[in-house]
C-alpha positions, 0 to 999 in steps of 0.5 A: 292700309284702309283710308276713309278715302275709301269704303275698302282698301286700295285694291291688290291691282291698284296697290301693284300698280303704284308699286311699278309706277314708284319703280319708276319715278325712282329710276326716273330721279323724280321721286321727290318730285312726285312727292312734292306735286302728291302734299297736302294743300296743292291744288294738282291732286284735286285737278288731277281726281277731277280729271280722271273722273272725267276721263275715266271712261276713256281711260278704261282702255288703259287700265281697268275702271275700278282703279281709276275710281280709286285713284281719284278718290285717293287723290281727291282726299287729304287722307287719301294722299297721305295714304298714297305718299306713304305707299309711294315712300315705303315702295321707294324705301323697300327698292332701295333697300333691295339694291343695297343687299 
């Protein structure tokens, strides 16, 4: 689960969050799109790390700071956004498996 992305694994609140954020995009139909704009050699992840550090104080009042600074580094790096797909992928995957039971 750990990525050279980061010093230490995602942590438990960052990994719940992108559980219910993978909920979400699945109810939404827009998993393969998020998928998409998340793939190696598209320039939004990058904006997006870049983004956030740059908001990240701001963004503090809507989710703690920790995980914005692991967000960003999750999509700052390729092995961080392949770490992030697979957790995206794996979360739809165990949803749908869910619903078929």
């Amino acid at each position: 689960m750990s990525t050279s992305a980061l010093t230490s694994s995602p942590s438990a609140e960052l990994e719940a969050r992108l559980q219910r954020w993978a909920q979400r995009l699945q109810d939404a139909g827009i998993e393969g799109l998020a998928d998409a704009l998340l793939s190696q050699g598209n320039p939004l992840p990058l904006l997006g790390a870049q983004v956030l550090w740059v908001l990240q104080p701001a963004l503090g009042a809507l989710m703690p700071l920790r995980e914005v600074g692991e967000l960003a580094q999750l999509l700052g790096s390729d092995s961080g956004l392949l770490w992030l797909r697979q957790q995206l992928q794996l979360d739809a995957d165990d949803m749908d498996e869910a619903g078929d039971g």
